[in-house]
N, C-alpha and C positions, 0 to 999 in steps of 0.2 A: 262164179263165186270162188274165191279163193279157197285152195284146200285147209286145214287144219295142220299146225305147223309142230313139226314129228320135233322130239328130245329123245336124251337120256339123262339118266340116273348117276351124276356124279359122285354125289355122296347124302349119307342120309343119317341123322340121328332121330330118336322119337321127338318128335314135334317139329323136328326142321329139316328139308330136303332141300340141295341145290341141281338145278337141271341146268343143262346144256342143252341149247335147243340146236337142230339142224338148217344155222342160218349164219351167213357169215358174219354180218353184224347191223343189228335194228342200229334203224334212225330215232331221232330223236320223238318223231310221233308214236314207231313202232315200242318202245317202249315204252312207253305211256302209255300205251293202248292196253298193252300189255298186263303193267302194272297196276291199271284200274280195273282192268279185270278180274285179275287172283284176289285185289282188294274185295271185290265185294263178292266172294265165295264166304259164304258161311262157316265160319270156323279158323277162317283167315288169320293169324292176329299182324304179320307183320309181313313186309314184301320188300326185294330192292333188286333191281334189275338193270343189270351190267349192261349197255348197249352195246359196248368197244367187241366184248366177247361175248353177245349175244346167249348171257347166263341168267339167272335167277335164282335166288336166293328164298325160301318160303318157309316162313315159320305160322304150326297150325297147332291147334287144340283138338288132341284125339278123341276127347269127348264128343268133342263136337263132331267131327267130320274125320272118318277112318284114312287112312293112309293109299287106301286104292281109289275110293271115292274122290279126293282128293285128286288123285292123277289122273281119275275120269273125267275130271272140270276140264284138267290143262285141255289132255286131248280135245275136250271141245270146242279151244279156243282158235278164233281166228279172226283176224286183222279185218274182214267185210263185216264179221256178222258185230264187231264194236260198232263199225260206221253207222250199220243199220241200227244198232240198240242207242247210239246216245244221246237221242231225241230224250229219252225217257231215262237213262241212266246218268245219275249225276256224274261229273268228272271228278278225278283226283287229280290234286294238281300237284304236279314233283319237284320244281322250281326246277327241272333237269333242263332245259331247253336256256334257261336264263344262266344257269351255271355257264355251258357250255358257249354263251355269245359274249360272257365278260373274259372270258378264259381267252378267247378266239381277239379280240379287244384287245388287252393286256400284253399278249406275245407281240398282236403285228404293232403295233405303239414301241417296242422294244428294237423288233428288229430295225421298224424305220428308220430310230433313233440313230441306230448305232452305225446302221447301214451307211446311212446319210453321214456319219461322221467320220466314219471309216474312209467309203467310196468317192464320195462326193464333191468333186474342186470347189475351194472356198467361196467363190462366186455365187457358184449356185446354193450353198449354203449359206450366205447371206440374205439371197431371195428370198430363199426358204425361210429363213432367221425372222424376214417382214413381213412376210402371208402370215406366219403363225402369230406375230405381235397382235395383227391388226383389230383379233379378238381381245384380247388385255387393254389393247387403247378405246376402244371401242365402250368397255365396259369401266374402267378410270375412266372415261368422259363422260360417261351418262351418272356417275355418283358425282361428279363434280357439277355438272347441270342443275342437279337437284341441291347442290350446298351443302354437300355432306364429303368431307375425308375420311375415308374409310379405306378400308383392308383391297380395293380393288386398283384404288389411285397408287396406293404406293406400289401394290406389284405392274404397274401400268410404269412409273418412273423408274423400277430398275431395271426391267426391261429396258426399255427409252435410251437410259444413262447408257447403257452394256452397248446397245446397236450406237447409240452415237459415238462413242470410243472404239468402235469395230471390234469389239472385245464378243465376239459369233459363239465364241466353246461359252461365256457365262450364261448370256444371254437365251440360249440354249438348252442347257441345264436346267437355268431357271425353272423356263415354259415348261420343257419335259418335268419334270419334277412337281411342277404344278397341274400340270394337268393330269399326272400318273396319280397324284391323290384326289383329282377331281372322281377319278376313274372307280380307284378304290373306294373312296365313300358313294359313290351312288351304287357301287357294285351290292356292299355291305348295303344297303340303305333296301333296295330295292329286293335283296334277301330275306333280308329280316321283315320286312312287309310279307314277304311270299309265304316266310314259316309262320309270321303270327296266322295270317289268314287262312294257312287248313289250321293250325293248332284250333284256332277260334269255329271256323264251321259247324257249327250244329249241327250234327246226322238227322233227321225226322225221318223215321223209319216209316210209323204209319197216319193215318189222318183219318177224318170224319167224314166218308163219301156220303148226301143227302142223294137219297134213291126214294122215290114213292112214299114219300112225310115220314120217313126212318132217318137216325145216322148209322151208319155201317162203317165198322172198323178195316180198313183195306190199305197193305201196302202203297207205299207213295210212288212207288215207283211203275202202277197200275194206272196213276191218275192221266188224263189228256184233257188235253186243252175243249174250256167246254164243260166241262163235268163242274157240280155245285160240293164246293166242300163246306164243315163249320169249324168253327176254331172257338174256343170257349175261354173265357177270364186265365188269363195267366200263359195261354198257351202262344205259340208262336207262326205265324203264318207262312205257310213253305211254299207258297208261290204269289205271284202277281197275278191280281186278279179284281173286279168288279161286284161290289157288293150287290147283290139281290137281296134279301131278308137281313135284319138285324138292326144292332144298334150298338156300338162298341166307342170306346176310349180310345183309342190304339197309339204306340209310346216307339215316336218314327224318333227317336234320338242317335241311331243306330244312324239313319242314314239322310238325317237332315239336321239333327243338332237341337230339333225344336226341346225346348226343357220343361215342356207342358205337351202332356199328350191331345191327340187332335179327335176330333170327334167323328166317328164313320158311320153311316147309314145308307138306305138302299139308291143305288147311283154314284157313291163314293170309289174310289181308285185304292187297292191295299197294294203293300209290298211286297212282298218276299222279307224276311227276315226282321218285321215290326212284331213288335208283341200288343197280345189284346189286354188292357189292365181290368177294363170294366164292362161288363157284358159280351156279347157273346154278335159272330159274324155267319150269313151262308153266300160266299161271293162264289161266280164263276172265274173257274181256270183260265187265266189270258198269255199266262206264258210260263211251259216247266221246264227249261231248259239247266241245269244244274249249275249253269256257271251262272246266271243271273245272282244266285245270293254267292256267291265266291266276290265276283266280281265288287258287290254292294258292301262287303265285310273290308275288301281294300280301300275303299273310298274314305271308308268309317275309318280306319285306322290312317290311313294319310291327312285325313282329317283331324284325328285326335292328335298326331306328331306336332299341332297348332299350341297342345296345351305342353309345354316345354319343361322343365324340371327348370325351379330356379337358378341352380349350377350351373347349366346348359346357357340359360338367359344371361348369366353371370358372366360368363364366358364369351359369348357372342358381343356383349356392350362393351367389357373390359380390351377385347381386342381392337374393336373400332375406335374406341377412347386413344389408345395407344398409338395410332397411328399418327398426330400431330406430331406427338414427342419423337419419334423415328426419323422423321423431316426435320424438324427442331436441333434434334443430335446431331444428324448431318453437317447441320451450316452453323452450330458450332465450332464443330472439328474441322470445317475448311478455315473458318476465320480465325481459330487458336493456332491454328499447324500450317495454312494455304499449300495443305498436300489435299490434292483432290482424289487421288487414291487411296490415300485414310477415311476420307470424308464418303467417298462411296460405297469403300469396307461395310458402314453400318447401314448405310442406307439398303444395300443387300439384306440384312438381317433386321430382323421384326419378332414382334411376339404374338402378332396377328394369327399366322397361319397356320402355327401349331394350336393354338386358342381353340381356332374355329373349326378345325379340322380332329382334333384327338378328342372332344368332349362330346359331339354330337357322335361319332363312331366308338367312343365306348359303353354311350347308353344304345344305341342301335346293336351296338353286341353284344350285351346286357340281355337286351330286351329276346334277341337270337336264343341265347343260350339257357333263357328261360323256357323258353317254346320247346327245346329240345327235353326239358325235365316236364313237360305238357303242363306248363306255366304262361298264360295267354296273357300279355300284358299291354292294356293299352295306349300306352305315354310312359314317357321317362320324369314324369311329374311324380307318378306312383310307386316306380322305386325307391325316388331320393325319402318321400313319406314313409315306405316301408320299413325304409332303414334306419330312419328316425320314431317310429312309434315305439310309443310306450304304454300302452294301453291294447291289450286284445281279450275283445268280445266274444264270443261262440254262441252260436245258437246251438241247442242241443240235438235235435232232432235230424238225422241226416248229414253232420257235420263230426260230432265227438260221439255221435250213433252211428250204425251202418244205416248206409241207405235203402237197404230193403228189410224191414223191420215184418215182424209175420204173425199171425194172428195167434195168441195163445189161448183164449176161452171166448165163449160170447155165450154173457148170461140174458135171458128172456125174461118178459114180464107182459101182464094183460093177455096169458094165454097161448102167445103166439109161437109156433115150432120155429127152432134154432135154424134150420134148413132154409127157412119162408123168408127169418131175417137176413143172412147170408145171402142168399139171390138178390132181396130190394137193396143191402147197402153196397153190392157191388156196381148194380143196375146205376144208382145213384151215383158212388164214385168213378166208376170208370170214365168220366167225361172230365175230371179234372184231375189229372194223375200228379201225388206228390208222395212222398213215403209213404205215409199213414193209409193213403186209398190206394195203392200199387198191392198192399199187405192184402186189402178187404181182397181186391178183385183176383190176386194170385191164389188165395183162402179160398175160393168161388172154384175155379177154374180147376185147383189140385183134386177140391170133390166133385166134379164134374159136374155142378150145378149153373144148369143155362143161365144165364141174366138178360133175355133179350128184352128190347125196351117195352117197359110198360107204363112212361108217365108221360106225363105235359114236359114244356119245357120247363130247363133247370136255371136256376141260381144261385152262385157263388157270394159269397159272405167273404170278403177277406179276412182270411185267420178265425172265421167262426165255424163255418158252413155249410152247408146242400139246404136248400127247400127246392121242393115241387109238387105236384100233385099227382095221386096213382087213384086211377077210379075217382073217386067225389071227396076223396082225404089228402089232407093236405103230409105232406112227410118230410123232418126235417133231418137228420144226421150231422152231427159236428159236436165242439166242446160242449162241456159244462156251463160253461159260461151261455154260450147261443140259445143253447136247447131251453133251460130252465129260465134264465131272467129274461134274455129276450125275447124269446117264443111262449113264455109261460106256460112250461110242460109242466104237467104236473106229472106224480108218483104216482100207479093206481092202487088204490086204497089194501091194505092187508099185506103190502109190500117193501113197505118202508127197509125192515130189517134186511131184505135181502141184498137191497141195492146197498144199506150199510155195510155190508160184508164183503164187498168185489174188492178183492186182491188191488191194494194201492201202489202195489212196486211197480203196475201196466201201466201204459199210457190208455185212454179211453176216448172209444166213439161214442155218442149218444143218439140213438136212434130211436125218433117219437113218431107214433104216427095217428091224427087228429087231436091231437095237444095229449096225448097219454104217452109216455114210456114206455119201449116196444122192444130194446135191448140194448145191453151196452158190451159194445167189442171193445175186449182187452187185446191190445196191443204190446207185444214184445218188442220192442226195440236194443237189439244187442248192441253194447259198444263195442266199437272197432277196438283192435288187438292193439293196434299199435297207439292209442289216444293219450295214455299214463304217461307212455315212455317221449311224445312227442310235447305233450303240456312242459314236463322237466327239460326239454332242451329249449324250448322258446323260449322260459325263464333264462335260462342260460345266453341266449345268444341276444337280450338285452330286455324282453318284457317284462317289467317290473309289477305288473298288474292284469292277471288274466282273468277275466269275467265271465261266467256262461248265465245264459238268459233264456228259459222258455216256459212257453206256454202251459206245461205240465204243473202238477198238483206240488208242494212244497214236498209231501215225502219223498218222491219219484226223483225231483231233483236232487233231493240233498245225499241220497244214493250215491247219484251219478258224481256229482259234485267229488266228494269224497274218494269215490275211485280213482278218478282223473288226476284230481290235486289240484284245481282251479281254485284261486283265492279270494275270490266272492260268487256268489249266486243269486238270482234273483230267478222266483216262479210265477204262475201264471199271471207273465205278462202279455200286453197286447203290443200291436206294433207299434204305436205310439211313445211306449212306454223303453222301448230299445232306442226310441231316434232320440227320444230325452235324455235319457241315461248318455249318450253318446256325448249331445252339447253340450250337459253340464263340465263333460271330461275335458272336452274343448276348450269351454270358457276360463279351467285352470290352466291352461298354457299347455295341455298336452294333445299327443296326437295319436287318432286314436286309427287301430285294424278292425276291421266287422268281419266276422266269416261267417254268409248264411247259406242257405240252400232253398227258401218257399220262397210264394210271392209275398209271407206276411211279413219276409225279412225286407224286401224294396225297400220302405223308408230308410231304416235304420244303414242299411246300404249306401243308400243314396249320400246320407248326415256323415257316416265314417271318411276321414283324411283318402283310408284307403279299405273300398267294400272289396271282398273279395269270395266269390260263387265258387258251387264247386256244381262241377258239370254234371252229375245226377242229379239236381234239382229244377227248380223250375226256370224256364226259359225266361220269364221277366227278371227273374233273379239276376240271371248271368247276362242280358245285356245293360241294365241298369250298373250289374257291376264293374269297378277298374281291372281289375283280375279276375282269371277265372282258372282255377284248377281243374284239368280235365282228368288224370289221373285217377287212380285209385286207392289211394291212401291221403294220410293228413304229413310224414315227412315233407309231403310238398311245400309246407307252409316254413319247415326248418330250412329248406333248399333256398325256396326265397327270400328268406330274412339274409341268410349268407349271402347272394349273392347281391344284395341291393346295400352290403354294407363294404361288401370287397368293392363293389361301384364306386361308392364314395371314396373309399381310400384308393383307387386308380386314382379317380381325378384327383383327388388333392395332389397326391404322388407327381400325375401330370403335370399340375400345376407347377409343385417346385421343379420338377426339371426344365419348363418352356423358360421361365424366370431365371433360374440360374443359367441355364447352358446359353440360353440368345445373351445374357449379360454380359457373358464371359465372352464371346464371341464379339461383342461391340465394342470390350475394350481394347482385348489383343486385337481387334478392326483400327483403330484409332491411336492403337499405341505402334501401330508397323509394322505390326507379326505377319500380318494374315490379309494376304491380296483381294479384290475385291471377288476374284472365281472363286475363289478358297473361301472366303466366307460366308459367300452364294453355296456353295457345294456342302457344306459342313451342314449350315444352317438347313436346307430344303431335306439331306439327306435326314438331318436329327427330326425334322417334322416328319417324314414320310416311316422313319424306322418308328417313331411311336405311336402314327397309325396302325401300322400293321401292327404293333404289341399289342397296343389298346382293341385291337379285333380277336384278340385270343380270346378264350375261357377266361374264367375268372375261378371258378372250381377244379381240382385238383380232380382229375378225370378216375383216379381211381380212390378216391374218397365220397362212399356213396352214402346217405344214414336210410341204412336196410335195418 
């Protein structure tokens, strides 16, 4: 075994220390290895490790994990014992290995280039000149096959034209120039896939181990292959596996497109990273390898790049359209002028390839530089929406509320000790964790009161919820709504006034147990600090119409409402009642934002132009939804709105420059100015410099809204 790999202490401030290790310089594995390790030390928040200088960078939370403890981790890291651990340790993936093959790519494409043009007697630069065509003719033959002139025929003729005039330095160029953006957009391409899919990962810390007709709560990263877990309504399935017990919906959109959930019972195949919408699963573990849902999140996102932004679409048909006229132009300007060097001038120049090339690589930078603000986006369909809505929704709870809201009173009735109720409603919620039950079972846990299980199996109520049975009594917990008219609980007698009296500014559980009222937990739900100051910029940056909508009692909202400054409200609705509200917005000609965080937001998710989750809620949420905020605040939604409007005005931007500058190029081509290299060179260069623009930010790096 390898020993344990010794550092020092370069420099340190509270919360962040960089180390020098004593190694001349990790490989691309060794860092990775590395960096998945300090990752998943407790306390961790951030990691980035130099390979070149074989340094590390580590920022932690002193709370969490002291500064010597800390450095007792590193020392015990080493290079075998990752090998040994990553059966069962999920990976991080750094896209470091992918940088460093486009970078390695890019150089030698360069030197060849030049080497060859430099070194190389014309001869064999000619050769050269036709091995490299033979892919461009290759690919203009096979769009001509099929009856289509398109953006591959015409680069296939200038090529052609350039070698048949022996004209090697255009011809040349050309190719290099066309393939140095092929380079670049798959580089960018294959990036931005890399960052959305960790941005997207959903961490599943722990799961529901079924031991001896129990579930037990137990990190995931204890589970082996073989072992029975359960996954309950709303929750997310963190491995592949073979159902034994149960009967579930399960919603595989994520990684087969279906747009109806499939039905699962005992003998059925689950995934890794499908969510359960209805009932509940206990399959065996078939495979936890951590890259299996990495892996499945890529697929899903190569997959979604299917559903295209109309601009993107717009861009892609307008260029192919174009290319007759280009051909057209040409045998114009030889039959006006019978200068075939005028006439070839345009045939070099197109408006194809900047089209095709600067529009899909400014939403694929877009979509980058949203990951980097922990903005998951999954199509470039949902920014050009984003930045066209005018209508945004809020759900209140866990969205323009903090997400861990906390118990402030639990009044009793029929007798029953405060203590007795607190243990059953945590016992109940802990199996379907969303705000409101994260509160009960933390409430539980702070007073040290066990909850271990004491009922039959449970049942979720979407947006209502919990029944089951404790002893020979049936016990329900959820709204007002569930408890009272659907379950017909009643009040017990001599108690009316009291239950009149519970503080209306809380949100409320209701907990009955054999059709009697047994207690109701008032729920504090703080709103986030930053909710007021983010509702007035949204307005600002184009939402003419901000709505929140929740399930809460009319005083409760109109609170909140009023704090925030949101310009309508609606209360205790159902989820139905959000995906309506949504079409009617639609069917006036507008487009609408959903921001939720439960599964009762799904529908209305689903119905919004553009749903967008935020990553403390619940897992069906966030793969139903188009975006997903994994942050910690709500600026996130002001960062997006910027940048899916500065999108737009790129491309347009784009636009008039492809249109004016190739214009200007086919005239001065036609009028004599500008040789047929020269407007090869001008034209390829002006596409390739407004890729690499179109791959910048689009956010002013030091304009952050803190």
């Amino acid at each position: 075994m390898q020993p344990a790999v010794r550092f020092k202490i370069e420099h340190e401030i509270k919360g962040r220390i960089r180390l020098s290790f004593v190694w001349k310089r990790f490989t691309v594995e060794q860092a990775d290895a590395l960096e998945n390790y300090l990752l998943l030390i407790h306390g961790v928040t951030q990691v980035k490790v130099y390979e070149r200088t074989a340094d590390a960078a580590i920022s932690y939370c002193p709370s969490q994990i002291s500064r010597n403890d800390l450095l007792k981790k590193v020392k015990e890291f080493s290079f075998s014992n990752i090998a040994k651990g990553s059966e069962t340790m999920p990976k991080i993936q750094t896209g470091r290995a992918l940088n460093r093959y486009y970078k390695e790519k890019l150089t030698s494409k360069f030197l060849l280039h030049w080497g060859c043009r430099l070194f190389l007697p014309a001869p064999l630069r000619f050769a050269k000149a036709i091995l490299q065509s033979l892919h461009f003719f290759k690919e203009g033959l096979s769009c001509l096959m099929k009856g289509k002139l398109e953006v591959p025929v015409l680069d296939a003729a200038a090529i052609g034209v350039s070698l048949i005039r022996q004209d090697i330095a255009t011809a040349g160029s050309v190719m290099f120039l066309l393939q140095i953006g092929e380079l670049l957009e798959e580089w960018t391409h294959k990036k931005s896939v890399d960052d959305l899919a960790k941005s997207m990962c959903l961490n599943v810390d722990d799961v529901w181990l079924c031991k001896d007709g129990t579930e037990i709560s137990v990190p995931i990263t204890s589970i082996k292959e073989g072992d029975l877990i359960c996954v309950h309504a709303g929750g997310m399935i963190p491995m592949d596996g073979l159902v034994k017990q149960g009967e579930a919906m399960v919603n595989q959109a994520s990684l087969t497109g279906e747009s109806v959930p499939v039905h699962k019972e005992a003998g059925s195949y689950v995934y890794a990273g499908t969510v359960i919408e209805e009932g509940q699963l206990c399959f065996e573990v078939k495979q936890v390898s951590g890259d299996s849902r990495y892996d499945k999140i890529i697929t899903m996102i190569e997959e979604s790049e299917k559903i295209k932004s109309s601009i993107e679409s717009k861009a892609e048909h307008l260029a192919d359209r174009l290319v007759p006229f280009s051909f057209l132009g040409t045998l114009v300007t030889y039959l006006l002028t019978r200068n075939i060097t005028k006439a070839i001038s345009i045939l070099m120049v197109d408006f194809s390839c900047a089209l095709k090339l600067a529009m899909p690589l400014s939403v694929l930078s877009a979509m980058r530089e949203c990951s980097f603000h922990k903005i998951a986006v999954k199509g470039g369909k949902f920014l050009e929406a984003a930045a066209q809505a005018q209508t945004l929704v809020f759900d209140k709870t866990g969205t323009l509320t903090k997400s861990q809201p906390t118990v402030a009173e639990i009044v009793t009735f029929n007798g029953y000790q405060r203590d007795d109720m607190l243990r059953l409603a945590a016992c109940l919620e802990e199996h379907f964790p969303h705000s409101m039950a994260n509160a009960v079972v933390m409430q539980a846990n702070r007073e040290g009161l066990s909850h271990e299980e004491m009922h039959s199996q449970v049942e979720y109520v979407v947006a209502h919820g919990i029944s089951s049975r404790v002893a020979d009594d049936k016990v329900v917990i959820g709204s007002q709504h569930f408890v009272f008219e659907d379950e017909g609980v009643i009040i017990p007698e001599g108690e009316e006034e009291k239950f009149a009296s519970i503080p209306s500014q809380y949100s409320h559980l209701h907990l009955a147990i054999s059709g009697r009222l047994a207690a109701v937990i008032c729920i504090e739900d703080p709103l986030r600090e930053e909710a007021s100051k983010v509702i007035a910029q949204l307005k600002k940056s184009g939402f003419d119409k901000i709505v929140m909508m929740t399930g809460d009692n009319a005083k409760t909202a109109k609170a909140v409402a009023e704090k925030v400054g949101v310009d309508e409200f609606y209360s205790e609705v159902l989820p139905e009642d959000k995906a309506e509200f949504i079409r009617k917005e639609k069917a006036q000609g507008r487009t609408v934002l959903m921001v939720g965080d439960g599964i009762n937001d799904s529908p209305a998710l689903s119905e919004a132009d553009v749903g967008v989750s935020i990553s403390e809620g619940a897992q069906l949420a966030q793969m139903i939804s188009d975006i997903t905020l994994s942050g910690d605040n709500l600026y996130e939604l002001v960062t997006l709105k910027e940048i899916s409007k500065l999108l737009m005005k790129r491309i347009h931007s784009s636009y008039r420059f492809v249109i004016g500058f190739n214009l200007s190029l086919i005239l001065l081509g036609a009028a004599g100015v500008l040789s047929p290299a020269m407007s090869a060179l001008l034209h390829n260069s002006s596409t390739l410099a407004l890729g690499l623009k179109n791959m910048t930010n689009l956010l002013d790096p030091s304009a952050e809204n803190k």
